[in-house]
C-alpha atoms as a printed R data frame, in Angstrom:
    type eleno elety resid chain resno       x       y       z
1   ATOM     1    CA   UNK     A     1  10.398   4.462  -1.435
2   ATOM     2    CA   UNK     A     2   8.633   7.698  -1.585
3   ATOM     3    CA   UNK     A     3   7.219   9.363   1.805
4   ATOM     4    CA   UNK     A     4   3.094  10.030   1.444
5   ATOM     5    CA   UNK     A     5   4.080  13.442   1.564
6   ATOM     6    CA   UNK     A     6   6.335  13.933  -1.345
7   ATOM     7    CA   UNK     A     7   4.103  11.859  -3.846
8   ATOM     8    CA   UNK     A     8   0.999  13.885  -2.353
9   ATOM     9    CA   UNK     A     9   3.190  17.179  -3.467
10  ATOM    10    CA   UNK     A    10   3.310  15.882  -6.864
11  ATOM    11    CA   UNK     A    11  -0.260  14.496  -7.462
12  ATOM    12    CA   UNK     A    12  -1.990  17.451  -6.383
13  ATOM    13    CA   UNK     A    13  -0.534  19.242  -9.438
14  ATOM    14    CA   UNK     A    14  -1.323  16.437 -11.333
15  ATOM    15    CA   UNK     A    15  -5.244  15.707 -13.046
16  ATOM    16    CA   UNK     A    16  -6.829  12.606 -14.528
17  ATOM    17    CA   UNK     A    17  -4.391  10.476 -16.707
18  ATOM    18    CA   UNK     A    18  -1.509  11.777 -15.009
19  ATOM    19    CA   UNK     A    19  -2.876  10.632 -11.859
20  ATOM    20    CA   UNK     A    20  -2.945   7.273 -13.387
21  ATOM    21    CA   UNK     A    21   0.844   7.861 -14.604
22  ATOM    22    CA   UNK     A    22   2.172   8.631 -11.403
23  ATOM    23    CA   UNK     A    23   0.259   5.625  -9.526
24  ATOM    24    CA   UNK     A    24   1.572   3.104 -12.117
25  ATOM    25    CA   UNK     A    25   5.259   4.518 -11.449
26  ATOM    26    CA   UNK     A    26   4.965   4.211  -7.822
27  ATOM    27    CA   UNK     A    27   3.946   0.588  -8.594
28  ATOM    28    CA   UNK     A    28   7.022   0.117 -10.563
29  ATOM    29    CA   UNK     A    29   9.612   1.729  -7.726
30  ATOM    30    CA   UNK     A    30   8.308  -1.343  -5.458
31  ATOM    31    CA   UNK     A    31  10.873  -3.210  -4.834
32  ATOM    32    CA   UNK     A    32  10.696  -7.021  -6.835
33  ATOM    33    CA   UNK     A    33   8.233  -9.498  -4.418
34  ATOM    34    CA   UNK     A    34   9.988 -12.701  -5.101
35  ATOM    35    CA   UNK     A    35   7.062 -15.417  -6.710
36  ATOM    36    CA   UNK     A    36   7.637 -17.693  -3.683
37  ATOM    37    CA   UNK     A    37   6.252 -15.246  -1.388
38  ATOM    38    CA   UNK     A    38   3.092 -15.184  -3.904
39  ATOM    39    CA   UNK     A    39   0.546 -17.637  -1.637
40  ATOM    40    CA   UNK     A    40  -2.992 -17.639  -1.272
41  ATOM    41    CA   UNK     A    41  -1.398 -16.798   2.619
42  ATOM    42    CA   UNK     A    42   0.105 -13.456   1.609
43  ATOM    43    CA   UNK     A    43  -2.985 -12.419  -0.928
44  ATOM    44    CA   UNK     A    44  -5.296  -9.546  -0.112
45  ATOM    45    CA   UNK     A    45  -8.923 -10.824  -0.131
46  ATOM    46    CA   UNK     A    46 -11.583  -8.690  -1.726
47  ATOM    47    CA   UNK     A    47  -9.592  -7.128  -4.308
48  ATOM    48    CA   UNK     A    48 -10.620  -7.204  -7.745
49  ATOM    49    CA   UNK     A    49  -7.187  -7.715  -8.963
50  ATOM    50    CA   UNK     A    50  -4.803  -9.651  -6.962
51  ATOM    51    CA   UNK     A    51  -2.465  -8.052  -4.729
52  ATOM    52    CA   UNK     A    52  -0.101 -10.228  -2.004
53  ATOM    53    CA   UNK     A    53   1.149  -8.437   0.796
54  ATOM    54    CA   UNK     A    54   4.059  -9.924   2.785
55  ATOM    55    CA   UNK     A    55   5.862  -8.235   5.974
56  ATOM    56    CA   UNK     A    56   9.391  -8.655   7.280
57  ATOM    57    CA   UNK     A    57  10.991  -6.685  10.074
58  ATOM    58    CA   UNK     A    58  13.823  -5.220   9.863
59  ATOM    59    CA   UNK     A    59  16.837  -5.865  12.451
60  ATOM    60    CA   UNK     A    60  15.710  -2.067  14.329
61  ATOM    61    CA   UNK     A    61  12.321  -3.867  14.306
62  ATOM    62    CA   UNK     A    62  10.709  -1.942  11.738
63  ATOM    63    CA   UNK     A    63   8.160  -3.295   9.383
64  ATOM    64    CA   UNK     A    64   9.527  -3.227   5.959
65  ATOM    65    CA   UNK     A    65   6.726  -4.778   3.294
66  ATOM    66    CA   UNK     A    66   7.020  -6.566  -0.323
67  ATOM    67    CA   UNK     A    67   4.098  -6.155  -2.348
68  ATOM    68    CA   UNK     A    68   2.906  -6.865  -5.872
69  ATOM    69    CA   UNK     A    69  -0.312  -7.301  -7.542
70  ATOM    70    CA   UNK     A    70  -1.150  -8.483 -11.657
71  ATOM    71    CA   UNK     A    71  -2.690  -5.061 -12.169
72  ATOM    72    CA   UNK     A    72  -0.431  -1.660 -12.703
73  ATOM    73    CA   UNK     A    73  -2.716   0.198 -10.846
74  ATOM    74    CA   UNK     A    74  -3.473  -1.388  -8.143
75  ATOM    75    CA   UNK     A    75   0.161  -2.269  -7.783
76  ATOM    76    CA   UNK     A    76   0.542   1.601  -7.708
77  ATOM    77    CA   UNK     A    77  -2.220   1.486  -5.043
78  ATOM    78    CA   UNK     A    78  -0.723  -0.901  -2.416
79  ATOM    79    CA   UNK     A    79   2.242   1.358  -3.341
80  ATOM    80    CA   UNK     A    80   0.568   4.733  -2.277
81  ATOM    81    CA   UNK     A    81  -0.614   2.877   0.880
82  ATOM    82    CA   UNK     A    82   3.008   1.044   2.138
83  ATOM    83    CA   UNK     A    83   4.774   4.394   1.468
84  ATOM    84    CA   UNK     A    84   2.651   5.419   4.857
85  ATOM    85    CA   UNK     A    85   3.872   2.585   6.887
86  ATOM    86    CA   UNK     A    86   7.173   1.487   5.004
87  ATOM    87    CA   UNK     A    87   9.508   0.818   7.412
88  ATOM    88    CA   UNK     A    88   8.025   2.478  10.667
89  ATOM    89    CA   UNK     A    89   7.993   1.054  13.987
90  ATOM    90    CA   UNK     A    90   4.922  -2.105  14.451
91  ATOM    91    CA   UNK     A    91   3.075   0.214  17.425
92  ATOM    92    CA   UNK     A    92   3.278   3.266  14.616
93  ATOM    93    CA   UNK     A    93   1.485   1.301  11.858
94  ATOM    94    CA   UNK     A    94  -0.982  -0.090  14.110
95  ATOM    95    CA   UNK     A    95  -2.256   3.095  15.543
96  ATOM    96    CA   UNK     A    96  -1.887   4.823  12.131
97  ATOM    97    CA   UNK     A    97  -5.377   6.392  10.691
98  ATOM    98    CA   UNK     A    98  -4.294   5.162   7.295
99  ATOM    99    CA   UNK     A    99  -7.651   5.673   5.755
100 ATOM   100    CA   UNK     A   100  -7.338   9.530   7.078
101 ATOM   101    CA   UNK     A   101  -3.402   9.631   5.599
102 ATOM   102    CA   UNK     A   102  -4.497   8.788   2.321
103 ATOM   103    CA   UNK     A   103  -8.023  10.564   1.911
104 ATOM   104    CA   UNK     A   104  -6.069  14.048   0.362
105 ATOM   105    CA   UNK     A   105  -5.349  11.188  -2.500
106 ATOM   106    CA   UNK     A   106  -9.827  11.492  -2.896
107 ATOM   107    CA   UNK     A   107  -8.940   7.544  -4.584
108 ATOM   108    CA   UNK     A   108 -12.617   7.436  -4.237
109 ATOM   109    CA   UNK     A   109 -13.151   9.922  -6.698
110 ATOM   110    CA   UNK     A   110  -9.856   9.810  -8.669
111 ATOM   111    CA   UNK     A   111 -10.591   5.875  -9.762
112 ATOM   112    CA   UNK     A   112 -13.170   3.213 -10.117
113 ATOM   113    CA   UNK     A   113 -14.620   1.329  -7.398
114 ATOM   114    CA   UNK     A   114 -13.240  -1.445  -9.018
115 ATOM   115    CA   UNK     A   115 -10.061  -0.456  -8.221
116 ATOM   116    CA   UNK     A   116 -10.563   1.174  -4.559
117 ATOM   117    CA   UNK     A   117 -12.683  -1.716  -2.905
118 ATOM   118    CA   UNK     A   118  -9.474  -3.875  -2.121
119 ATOM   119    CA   UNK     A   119  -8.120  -0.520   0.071
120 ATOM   120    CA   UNK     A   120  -9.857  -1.127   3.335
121 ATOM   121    CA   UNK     A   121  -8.651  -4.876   2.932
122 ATOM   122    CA   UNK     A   122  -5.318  -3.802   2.386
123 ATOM   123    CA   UNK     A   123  -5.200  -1.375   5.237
124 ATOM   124    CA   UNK     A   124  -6.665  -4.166   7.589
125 ATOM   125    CA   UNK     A   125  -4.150  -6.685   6.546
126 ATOM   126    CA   UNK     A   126  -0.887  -4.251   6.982
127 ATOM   127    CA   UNK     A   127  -2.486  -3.096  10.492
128 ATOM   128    CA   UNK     A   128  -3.565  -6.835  11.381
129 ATOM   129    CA   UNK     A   129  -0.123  -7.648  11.159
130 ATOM   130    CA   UNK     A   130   1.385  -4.590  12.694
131 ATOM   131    CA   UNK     A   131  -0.735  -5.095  15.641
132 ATOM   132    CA   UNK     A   132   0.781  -9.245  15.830
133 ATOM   133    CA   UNK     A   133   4.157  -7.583  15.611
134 ATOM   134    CA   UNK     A   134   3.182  -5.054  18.864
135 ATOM   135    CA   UNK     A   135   1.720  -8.293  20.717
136 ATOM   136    CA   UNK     A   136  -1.744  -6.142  21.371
């Protein structure tokens, strides 16, 4: 997976459709989320498309995420945000401003809010689980 900082590199050189590209790439580099781990248990709520989320930890006790969603770009969303937590350490995650890592991205004013409401939920859910991970 891309680091936040090399796909930031190449979408601030990018404008409008290309945006969209590159997002629906990064949604295609995630690695395959098998159906089974599909569950109304794994699924973001208050997305308008749907979007699962499910965490493993790796055996350094990293937390390494499989994600998919229905929708190309908003699997290229969750996407954008796991490549600022993929694989770091659960204390990392949860103390991560994640909002503040992604706002040079300006999703807000790159897509609809139709697409960016679910990104708060997301960022809740991946720090929820960080923070059961860290015991706090």
């Amino acid at each position: 997976m891309r680091s936040l900082t090399d796909i930031l590199d190449e979408y601030e050189f990018l404008e409008g459709d290309e945006r969209y590209r590159l997002l629906i790439e990064l949604g295609r580099e995630l690695e395959p989320m098998p159906d089974a781990l599909k569950t109304d248990a794994t699924l973001v709520r208050g997305c308008s498309a749907s979007v699962w989320v499910y965490p493993t930890r790796t055996d350094e006790g990293r937390l390494h995420f499989l994600a998919d969603s229905n929708a190309a770009i908003t699997k290229g969303i969750i996407a954008l945000v796991l490549s600022a937590v993929q694989d770091q350490p659960p204390a990392a995650v949860a103390a991560m401003d994640m909002a503040a890592a992604l706002e040079p991205f300006d999703l807000r004013n790159q897509l609809s809010s139709n697409r960016t409401q679910g990104i708060p939920n997301m960022i809740a859910l991946i720090q929820d689980t960080a923070s059961r991970y860290t015991g706090a």
